[in-house]
C-alpha positions as CSV (number, residue, x, y, z in Angstrom):
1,X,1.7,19.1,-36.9
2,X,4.6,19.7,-34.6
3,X,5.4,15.7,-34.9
4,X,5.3,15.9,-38.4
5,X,7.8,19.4,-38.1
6,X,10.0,16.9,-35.8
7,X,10.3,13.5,-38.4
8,X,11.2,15.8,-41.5
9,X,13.8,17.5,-39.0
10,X,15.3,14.5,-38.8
11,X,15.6,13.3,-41.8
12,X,16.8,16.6,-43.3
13,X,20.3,15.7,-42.2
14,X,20.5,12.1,-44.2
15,X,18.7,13.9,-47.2
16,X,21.9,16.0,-47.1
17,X,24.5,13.2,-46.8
18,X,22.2,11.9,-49.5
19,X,22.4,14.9,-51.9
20,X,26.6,15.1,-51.2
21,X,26.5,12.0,-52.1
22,X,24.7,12.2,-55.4
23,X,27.1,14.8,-56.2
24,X,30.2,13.2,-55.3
25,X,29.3,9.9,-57.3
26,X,28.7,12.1,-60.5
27,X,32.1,14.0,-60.1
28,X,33.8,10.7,-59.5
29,X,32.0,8.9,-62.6
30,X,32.7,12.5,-65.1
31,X,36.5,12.9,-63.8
32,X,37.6,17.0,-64.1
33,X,37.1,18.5,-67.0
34,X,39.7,18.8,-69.6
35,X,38.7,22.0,-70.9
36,X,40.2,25.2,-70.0
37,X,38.7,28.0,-68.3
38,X,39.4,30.9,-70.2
39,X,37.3,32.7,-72.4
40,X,34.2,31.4,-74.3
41,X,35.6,28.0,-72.9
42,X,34.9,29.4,-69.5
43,X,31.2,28.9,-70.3
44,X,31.2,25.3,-71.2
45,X,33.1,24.9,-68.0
46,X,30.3,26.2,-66.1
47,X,27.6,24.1,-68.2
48,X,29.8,21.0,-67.2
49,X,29.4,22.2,-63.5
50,X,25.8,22.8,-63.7
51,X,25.0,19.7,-65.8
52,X,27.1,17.4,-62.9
53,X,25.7,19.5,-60.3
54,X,21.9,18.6,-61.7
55,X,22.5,15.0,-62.2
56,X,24.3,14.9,-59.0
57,X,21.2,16.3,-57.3
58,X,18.5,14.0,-58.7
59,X,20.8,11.2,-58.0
60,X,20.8,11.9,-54.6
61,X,17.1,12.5,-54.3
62,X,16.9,9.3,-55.7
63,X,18.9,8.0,-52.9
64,X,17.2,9.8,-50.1
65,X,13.7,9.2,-51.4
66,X,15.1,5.2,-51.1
67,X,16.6,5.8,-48.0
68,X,13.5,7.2,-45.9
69,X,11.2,4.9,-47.4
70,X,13.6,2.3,-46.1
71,X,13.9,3.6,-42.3
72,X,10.2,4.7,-42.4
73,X,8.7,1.3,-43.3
74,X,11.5,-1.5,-42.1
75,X,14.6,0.7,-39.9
76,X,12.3,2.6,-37.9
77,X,10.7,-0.5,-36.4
78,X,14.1,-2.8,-36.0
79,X,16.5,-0.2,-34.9
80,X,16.0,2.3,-32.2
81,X,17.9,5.5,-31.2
82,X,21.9,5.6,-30.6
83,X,25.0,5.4,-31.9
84,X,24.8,1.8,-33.0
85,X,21.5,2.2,-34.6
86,X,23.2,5.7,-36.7
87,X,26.0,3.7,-37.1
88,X,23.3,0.7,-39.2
89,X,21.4,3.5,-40.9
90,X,24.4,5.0,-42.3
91,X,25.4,1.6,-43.8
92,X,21.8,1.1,-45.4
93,X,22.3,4.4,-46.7
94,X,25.5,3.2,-48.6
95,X,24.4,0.3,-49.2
96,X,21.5,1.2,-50.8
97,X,23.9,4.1,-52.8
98,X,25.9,1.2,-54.1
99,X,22.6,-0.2,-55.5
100,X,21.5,2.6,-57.4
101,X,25.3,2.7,-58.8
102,X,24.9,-0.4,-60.0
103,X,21.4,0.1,-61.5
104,X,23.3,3.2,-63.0
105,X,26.2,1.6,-64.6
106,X,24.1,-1.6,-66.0
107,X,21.4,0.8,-67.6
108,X,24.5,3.3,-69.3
109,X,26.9,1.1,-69.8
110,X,25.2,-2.9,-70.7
111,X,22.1,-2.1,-71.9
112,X,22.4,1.3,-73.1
113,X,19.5,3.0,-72.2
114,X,21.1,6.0,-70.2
């Protein structure tokens, strides 16, 4: 039990990177919002917040679901502990981030299914 407590210690913090992520790519993808904040526009401000907060958030569990699988059945084994080997993980975890933009932006934008 304790080893278990241990290996989801340590992926909780690149299931964060992975969630800021998520978030960040949505906010960079929506761009601000061109509505004003005042009065009863101030409340489809904060749907636009929650709505790109939300997608954000699966999009990055998305990405961390991805990313552990990776380092639990191919890193884990190849890699060991250091900076080099945080330094490699971090890259699969972009690089794997770049995929699923990718997927993203061919299901919205070419095949229009998003």
């Amino acid at each position: 039990m304790t080893k278990f407590i241990l290996t989801v210690l340590s992926y909780l913090p690149w299931t964060i990177v992975s969630l800021l992520s998520g978030v960040v790519y949505i906010r960079l993808l929506l761009g601000p919002n061109p509505v004003p904040q005042k009065g009863f526009w101030g409340l489809l401000h904060m749907f636009f917040k929650l709505g790109m907060l939300r997608t954000g958030l699966v999009l990055g569990a998305v990405l961390a679901l991805a990313f552990i699988l990776a380092d639990v059945f191919f890193l884990k084994q190849k890699l060991g502990h250091g900076l080099q080997a945080t330094a490699l993980r971090l890259l699969c975890l972009f690089g794997i981030g770049i995929f699923i933009a990718i997927t993203h932006y061919i299901l919205e934008k070419v095949i229009d299914v998003i």
